[in-house]
N, C-alpha and C positions, 0 to 999 in steps of 0.2 A: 326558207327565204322566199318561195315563191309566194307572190302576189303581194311581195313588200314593194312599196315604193316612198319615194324623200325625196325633199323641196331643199335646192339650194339657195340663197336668195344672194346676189350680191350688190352693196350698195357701196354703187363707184360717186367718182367727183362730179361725171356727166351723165349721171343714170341708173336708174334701178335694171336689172336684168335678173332673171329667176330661169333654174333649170327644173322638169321635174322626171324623175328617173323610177324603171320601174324594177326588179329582180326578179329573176326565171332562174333555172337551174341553169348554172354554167356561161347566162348573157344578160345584158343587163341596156333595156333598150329606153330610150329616148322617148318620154313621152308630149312632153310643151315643151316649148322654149319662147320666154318673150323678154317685151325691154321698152321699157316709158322713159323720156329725156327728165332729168333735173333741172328747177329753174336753179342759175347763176346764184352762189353763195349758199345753195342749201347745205352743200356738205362742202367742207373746205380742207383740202391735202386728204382727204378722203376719213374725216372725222366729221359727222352730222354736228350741223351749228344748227340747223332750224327743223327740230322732228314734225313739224303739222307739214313744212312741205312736202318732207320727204315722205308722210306716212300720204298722203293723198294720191301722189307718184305712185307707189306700193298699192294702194288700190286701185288706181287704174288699171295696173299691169292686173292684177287678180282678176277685175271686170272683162278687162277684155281677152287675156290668154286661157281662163276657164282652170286653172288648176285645180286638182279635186281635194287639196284638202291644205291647212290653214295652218300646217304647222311646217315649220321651217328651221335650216340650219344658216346662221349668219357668219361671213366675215370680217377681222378687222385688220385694216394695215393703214399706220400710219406716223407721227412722230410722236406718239403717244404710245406705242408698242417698243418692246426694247427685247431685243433676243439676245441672248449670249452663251456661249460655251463654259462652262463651270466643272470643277470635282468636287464634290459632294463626299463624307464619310460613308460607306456603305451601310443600310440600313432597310429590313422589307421595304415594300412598296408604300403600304398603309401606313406604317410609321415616319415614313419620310415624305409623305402627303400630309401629314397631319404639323410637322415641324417645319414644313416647308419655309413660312416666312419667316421663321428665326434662322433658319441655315442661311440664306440668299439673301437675308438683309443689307450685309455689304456689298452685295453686287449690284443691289438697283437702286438707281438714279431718282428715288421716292418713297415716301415713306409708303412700306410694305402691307399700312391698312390701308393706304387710298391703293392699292396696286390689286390688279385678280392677275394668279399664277399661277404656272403648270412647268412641269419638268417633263424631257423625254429623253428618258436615258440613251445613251449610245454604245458604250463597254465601261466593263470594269478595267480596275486599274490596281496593278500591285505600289504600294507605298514603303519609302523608307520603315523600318521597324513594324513590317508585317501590315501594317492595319492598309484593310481593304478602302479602297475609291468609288466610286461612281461618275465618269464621266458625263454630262450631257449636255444638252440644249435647255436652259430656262428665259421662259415665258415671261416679260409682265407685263403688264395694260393697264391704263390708267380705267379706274374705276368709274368715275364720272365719264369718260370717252363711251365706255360698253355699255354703260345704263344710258346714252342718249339715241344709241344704236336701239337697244333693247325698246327705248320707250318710242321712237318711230315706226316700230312693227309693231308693236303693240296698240298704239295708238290706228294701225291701218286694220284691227280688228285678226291679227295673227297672232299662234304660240311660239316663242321662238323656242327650240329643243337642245341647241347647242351653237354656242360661242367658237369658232375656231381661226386660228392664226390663219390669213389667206394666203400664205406661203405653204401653207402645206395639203389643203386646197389643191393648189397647184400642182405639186409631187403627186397626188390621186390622178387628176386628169392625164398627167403626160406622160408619167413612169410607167405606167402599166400597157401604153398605146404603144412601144416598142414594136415594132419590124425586123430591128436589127442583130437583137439577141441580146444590146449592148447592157443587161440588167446590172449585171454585175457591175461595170463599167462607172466610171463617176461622169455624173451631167450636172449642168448649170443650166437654169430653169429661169428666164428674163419674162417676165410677164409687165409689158408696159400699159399703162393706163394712162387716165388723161393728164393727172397728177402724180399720182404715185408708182414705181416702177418695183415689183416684188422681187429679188434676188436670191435664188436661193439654190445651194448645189448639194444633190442628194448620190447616195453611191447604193444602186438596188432599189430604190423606196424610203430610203433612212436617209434623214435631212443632216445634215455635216454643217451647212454653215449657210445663215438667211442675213439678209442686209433688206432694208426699205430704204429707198431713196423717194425722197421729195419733189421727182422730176419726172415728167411723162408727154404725152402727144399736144396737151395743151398745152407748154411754153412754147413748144413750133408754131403751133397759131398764134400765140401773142407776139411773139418778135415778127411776125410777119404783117399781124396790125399796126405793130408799131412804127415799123419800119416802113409801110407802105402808106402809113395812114389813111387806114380801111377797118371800117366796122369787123367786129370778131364773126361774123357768115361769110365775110368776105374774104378775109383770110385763110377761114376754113376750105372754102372752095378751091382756093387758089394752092394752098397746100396738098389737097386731094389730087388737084389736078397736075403737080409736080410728079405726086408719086406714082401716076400714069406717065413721064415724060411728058409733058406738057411745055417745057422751059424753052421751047422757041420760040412762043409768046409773046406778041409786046408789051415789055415790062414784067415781062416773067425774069429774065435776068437779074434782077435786083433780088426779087424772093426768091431765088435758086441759092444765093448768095447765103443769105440769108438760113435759107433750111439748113446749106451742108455749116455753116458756123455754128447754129444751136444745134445738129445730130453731132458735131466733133466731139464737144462738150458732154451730150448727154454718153458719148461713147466713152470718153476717157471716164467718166464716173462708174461707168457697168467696171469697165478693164478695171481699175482701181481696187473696187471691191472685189474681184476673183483676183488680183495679184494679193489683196490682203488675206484670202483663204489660203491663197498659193504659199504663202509667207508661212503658214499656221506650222506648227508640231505633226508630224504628221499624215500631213495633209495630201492624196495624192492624185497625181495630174487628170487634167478634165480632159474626157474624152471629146464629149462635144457640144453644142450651147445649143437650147431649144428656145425660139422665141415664138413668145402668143399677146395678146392680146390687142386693143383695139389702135394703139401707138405701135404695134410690129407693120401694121401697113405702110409705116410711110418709107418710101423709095430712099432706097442706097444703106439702109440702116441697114439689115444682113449682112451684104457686104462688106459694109465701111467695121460693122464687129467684128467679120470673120479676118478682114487682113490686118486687123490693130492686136488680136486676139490670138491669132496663128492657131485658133482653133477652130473644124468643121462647122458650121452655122445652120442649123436649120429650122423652117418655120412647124411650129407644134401644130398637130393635130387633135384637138381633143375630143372629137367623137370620131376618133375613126374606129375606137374598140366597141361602138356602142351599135346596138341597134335601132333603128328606126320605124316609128310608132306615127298612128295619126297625128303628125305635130301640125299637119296643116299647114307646114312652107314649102315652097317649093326647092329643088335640090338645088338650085340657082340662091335661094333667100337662106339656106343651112348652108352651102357655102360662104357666104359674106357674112351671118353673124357667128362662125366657128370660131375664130378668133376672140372673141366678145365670149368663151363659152367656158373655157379654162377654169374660173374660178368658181360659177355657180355648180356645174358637172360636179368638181372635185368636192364643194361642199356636202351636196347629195351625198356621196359616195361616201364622204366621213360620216354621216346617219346611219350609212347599211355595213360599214366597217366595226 
């Protein structure tokens, strides 16, 4: 493994960002980390609508972070991705990859030629009248969503190497950054983005139950546009500046209003979905909720999960297992894009997995 290394690339609603990771025996360090803005509407709920912008963004990031090599692992989440818990008849591995979309055809919401899918077992399972189960997690994606992905890396002159769920993504970067011993332990894994917020609760490394919501750090600036009737930079600022405490303000009162209205909301939705895993067969209790990405900044949100939640709240760390390489930021600029890091990291890490 030593002198392997893999390009995560993730393309969010507001941004390309890309990790690139290297393997030593035993550590696995940090070598670039960068991130070009999105123009407005290129990728919309975090499904690429317009590939020439987004693959231009893609090369810029390339021109200017230097990464040494052009092959990459992508993710997808969005409303075009659909995960579900299923039993399966027990079946080798290769056989039951090969049948796959005639098994799972009643369970997705598409026809299973426009659909790409994967299964990830979780346990077997004994069945009335002896016959064996397979529990697990299946995958679909809509096919046209992954081919518009594909053709904006492609088009920014990149190989892409593999396609993977950004829920699980996530489980690489966080699970394994543990301090606390708690592996064993079941977590809930909130990765918010600008749009899309990734939900996923894994017990050790093994994913148990993933939700995508359609909700992230940019509805807070819109309703703060809208409300303030102030250009989307203006809101932005002014949201930032909240989750410094800022709200003594003149006329920050009204946007204070504002933020804690649309964080309630986005809280009852997280709660919702781990009450609905809570709910499962099963299912058992979350030890404690790790949030990352570039919507965990905004102020009061830990909090306002941890007492709606009555579970421990903490902000993820996703390089803190990693070492660091000429990335060329300062320990000030790898502090403020860690957060932004979760998903590209974990990507990587599913290439050298």
């Amino acid at each position: 493994m030593a002198g392997r290394s893999a390009i995560g690339l993730d393309i969010g609603t507001s941004g390309v960002r890309a990790a690139e990771l290297s393997f030593g025996k035993g550590h696995v360090t940090l070598e670039k980390f960068g991130q070009v803005a999105l123009p407005p509407g290129a990728v919309r709920d975090g499904e690429v609508v317009d590939p020439d912008a987004v693959a231009v963004a893609i090369k810029q990031l390339w021109a200017h972070t230097k990464f040494s090599s052009k092959k990459v692992a992508i993710g997808v989440a969005n409303q075009k991705v659909i995960v579900r818990q299923v039993d399966l008849p027990w079946m080798p591995a290769d056989e039951l990859r090969k049948s796959l979309a005639f098994q799972v055809q009643d369970f997705v919401p598409m026809p299973v030629d426009q659909a790409v899918l994967d299964f990830h077992p979780l346990e077997e399972l004994g069945a009335d009248g002896g016959n064996r189960m397979l529990r697990g997690l299946l995958v679909a994606a809509s096919r046209d969503m992954v081919n518009a992905s594909l053709e904006a890396v492609q088009k920014a002159g990149l190989s892409p190497v593999m396609v993977d769920l950004t829920s699980f993504a996530v489980i690489r970067s966080l699970a394994n950054s543990d301090e606390l011993g708690m592996g064993a332990h079941v977590e809930a894994l909130v990765d918010v983005g600008a749009r899309v917020t990734n939900i996923v609760v894994h017990q050790g490394g093994v994913p148990r139950f993933v939700r995508i919501l359609l909700m992230g750090g940019q509805d807070v600036t819109d309703a703060v546009a809208e409300r303030m009737g102030v250009p989307q930079d203006q809101a932005e600022a002014v949201k930032q500046q909240l989750s410094l405490g800022g709200d003594d303000v003149a006329g920050m009162q009204a946007a204070a209003r504002v933020v804690e209205a649309v964080t309630a909301a986005f809280v009852d939705e997280i709660r919702g979905s781990l009450d609905y895993y809570l709910a499962s067969s099963g299912s058992a209790p979350i030890s404690r909720l790790v949030l990352t990405g570039g919507g965990a900044r905004l102020g009061g949100l830990a909090q306002r999960l941890q007492a709606t939640t009555r579970v421990p709240v903490e902000v993820g760390s996703p390089m803190n297992s990693l070492r660091m390489g000429r990335t060329g930021l300062s320990p000030e600029q790898i502090a403020f894009v860690e957060p932004l890091s979760a998903v590209p990291v974990g990507l990587a890490l599913g290439v050298a997995s």
